[in-house]
C-alpha positions in Angstrom: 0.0 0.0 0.0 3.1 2.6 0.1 5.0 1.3 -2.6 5.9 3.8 -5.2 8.0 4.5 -8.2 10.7 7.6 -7.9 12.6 9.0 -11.3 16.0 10.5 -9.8 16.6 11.9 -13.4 13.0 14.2 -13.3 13.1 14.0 -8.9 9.3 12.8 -9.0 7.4 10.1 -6.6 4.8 7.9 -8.5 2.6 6.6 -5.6 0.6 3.3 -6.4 -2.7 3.9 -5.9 -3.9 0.2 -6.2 -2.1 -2.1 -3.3 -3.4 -5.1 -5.3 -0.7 -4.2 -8.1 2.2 -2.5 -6.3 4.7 -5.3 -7.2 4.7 -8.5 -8.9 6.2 -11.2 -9.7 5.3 -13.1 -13.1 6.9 -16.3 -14.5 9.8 -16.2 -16.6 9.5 -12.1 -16.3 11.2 -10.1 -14.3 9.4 -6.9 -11.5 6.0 -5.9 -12.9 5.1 -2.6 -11.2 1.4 -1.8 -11.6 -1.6 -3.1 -13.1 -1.1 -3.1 -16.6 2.8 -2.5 -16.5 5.9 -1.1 -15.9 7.7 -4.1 -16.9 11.3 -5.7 -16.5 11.6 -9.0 -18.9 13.7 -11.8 -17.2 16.2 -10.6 -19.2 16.4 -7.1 -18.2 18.5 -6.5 -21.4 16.1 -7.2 -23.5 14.3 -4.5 -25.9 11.0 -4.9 -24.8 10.5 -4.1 -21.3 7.8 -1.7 -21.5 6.7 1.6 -19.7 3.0 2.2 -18.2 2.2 3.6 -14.9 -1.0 1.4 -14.7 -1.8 1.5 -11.1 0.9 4.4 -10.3 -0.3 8.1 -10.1 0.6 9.6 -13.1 -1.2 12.5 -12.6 0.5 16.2 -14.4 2.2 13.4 -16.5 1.9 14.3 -20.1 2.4 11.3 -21.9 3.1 8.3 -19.2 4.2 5.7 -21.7 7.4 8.3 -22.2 7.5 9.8 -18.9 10.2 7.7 -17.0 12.2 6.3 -20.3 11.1 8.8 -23.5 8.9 5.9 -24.6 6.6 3.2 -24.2 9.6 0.0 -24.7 13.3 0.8 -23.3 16.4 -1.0 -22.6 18.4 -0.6 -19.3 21.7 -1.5 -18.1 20.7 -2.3 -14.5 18.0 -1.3 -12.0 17.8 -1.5 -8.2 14.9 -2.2 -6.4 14.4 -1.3 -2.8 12.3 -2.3 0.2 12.3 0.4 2.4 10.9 -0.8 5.9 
């Protein structure tokens, strides 16, 4: 119920706003974060994870499949996720 998603680049908290979709796990895929996706593939290389905010606040945001990564599928290097307790 307080998860949340924070850009450092644009210093912005997404707050979840469904506790239902905060975070998941799905088989042979990496995090999921959100109803409908902000998705890491199991191979976090790989050209399609894809940008949504889904169950995240994206309220002000302009467009939010290009909010966090410029568009809708990205590529990343690494990512860190954190529990925070």
């Amino acid at each position: 119920s307080k998860a949340f998603l924070f850009s450092v680049n644009k210093r912005k908290v997404y707050r979840n706003t469904d506790k239902q979709y905060a975070i998941r796990g799905v088989s042979g895929l990496g995090p999921m974060f959100g109803s409908i996706g902000f998705l890491v593939q199991g191979d976090y290389k790989s050209k399609n994870n894809r940008s949504d905010f889904g169950s995240y606040d994206s309220n002000g945001v302009n467009d939010p499949n290009t909010e966090l990564f410029g568009g809708q599928y990205f590529t990343i290097d690494e990512y860190e996720v954190y529990k925070l307790e």
